[in-house]
C-alpha positions in Angstrom: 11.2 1.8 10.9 11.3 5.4 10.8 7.5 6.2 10.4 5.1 5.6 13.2 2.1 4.3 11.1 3.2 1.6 8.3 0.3 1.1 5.5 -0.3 -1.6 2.9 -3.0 -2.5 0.0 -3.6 -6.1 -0.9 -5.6 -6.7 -3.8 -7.1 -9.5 -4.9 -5.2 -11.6 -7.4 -7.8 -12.3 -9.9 -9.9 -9.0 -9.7 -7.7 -6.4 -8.0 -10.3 -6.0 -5.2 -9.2 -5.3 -1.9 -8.3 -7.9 -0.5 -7.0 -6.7 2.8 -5.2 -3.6 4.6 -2.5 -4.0 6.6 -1.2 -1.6 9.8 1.8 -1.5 12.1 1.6 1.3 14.4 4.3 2.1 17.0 2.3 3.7 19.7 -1.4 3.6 20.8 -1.4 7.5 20.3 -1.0 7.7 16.6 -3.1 4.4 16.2 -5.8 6.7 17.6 -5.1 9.9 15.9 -5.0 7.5 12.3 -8.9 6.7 13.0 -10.3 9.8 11.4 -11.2 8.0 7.9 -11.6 4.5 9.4 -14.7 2.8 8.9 -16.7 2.4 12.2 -15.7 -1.1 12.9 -11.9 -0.3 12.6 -12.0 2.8 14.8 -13.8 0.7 17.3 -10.9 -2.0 17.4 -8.3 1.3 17.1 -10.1 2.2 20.6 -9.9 -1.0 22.0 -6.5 -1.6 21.2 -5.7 1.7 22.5 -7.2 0.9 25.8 -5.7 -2.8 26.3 -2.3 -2.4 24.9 0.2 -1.1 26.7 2.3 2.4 25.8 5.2 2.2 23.0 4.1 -1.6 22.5 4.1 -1.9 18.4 0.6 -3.3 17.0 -0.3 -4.9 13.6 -4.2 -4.3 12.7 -5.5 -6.2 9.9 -8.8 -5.4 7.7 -9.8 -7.7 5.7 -13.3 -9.1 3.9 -14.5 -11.1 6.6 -13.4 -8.0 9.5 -10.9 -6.3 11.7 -7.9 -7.4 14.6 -5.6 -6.1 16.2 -2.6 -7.8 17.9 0.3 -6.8 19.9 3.7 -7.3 18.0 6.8 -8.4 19.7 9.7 -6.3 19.8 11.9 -9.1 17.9 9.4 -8.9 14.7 8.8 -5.2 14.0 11.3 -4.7 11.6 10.0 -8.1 9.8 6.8 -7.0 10.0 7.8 -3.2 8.8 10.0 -4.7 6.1 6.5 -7.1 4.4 4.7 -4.2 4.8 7.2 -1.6 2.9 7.7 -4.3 0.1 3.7 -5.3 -0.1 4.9 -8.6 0.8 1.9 -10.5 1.8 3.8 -14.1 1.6 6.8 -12.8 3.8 3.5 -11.3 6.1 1.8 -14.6 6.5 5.1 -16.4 7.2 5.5 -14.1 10.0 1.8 -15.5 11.1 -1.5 -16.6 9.1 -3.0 -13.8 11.1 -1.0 -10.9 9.7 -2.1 -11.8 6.4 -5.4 -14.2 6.0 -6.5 -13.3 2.7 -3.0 -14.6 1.5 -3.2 -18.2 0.1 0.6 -19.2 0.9 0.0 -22.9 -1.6 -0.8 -20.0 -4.6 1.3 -17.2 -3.3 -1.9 -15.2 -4.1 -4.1 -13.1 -2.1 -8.0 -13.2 -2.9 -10.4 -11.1 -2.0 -13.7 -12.5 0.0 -15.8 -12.7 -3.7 -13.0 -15.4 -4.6 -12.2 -17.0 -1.5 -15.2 -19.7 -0.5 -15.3 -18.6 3.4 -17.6 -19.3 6.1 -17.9 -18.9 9.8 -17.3 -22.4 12.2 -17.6 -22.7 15.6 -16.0 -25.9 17.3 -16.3 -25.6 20.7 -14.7 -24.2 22.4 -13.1 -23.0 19.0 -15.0 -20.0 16.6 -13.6 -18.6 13.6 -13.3 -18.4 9.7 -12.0 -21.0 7.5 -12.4 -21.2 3.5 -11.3 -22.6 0.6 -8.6 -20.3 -2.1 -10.3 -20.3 -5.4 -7.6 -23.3 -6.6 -9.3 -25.0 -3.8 -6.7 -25.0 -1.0 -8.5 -25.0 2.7 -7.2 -22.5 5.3 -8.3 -21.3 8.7 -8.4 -17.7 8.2 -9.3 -16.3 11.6 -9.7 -17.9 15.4 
């Protein structure tokens, strides 16, 4: 991966919505020197994950319809992760893990945006999260 900040689209297969965005960032410094045309909710997790993660440790953030993360991403998946994101490869994303790519229904090899998919919130305790249907009907858990 030769750039520090890897970026990718996903639109929506049956609208060309966004359906999610998709970051790797290499170092808590350029995550928070890319904030400046964030929305406020994704500069706020940028600043949280540049408080809790530690220096040079890689990070994937994900926007998507129903909000933002950010996770830590092991030093043994970077270039898997780099390698989705260069190609706009949300199935090789979500095979990586759901939560790189949640808008991505793998049964369709599709990604919807939140118009198309039916979502809602759930909370099982001690469980919360999202969970919705694709629009063929397939049931996910999109978020914990």
């Amino acid at each position: 991966m030769d750039t520090p900040v890897l970026e990718a689209s996903f639109g929506c297969a049956l609208c060309a919505a966004s359906a999610g965005q998709v970051w790797l960032v290499k170092s808590t410094e350029v995550l928070a020197h890319s904030t400046d045309s964030w929305s406020p909710g994704l500069a706020a997790v940028a600043e949280l994950d540049g408080a809790i993660r530690p220096d040079g440790q890689a990070a994937l953030v994900v926007q998507t319809f129903f909000g933002v993360t950010s996770r830590p991403v092991p030093a043994d998946r970077v270039d898997g992760v780099a390698k989705a994101l260069e190609g706009v490869d949300a199935c090789a994303l979500y095979q990586i893990g759901y939560s790189c790519a949640p808008f991505h229904c793998p049964d369709c090899a599709a990604s919807y945006c939140g118009e198309h998919w039916s979502w809602r919130t759930f909370e099982d305790d001690p469980y919360s999260g999202v969970e919705g249907d694709c629009p063929l009907g397939h049931f996910h858990v999109l978020a914990y």
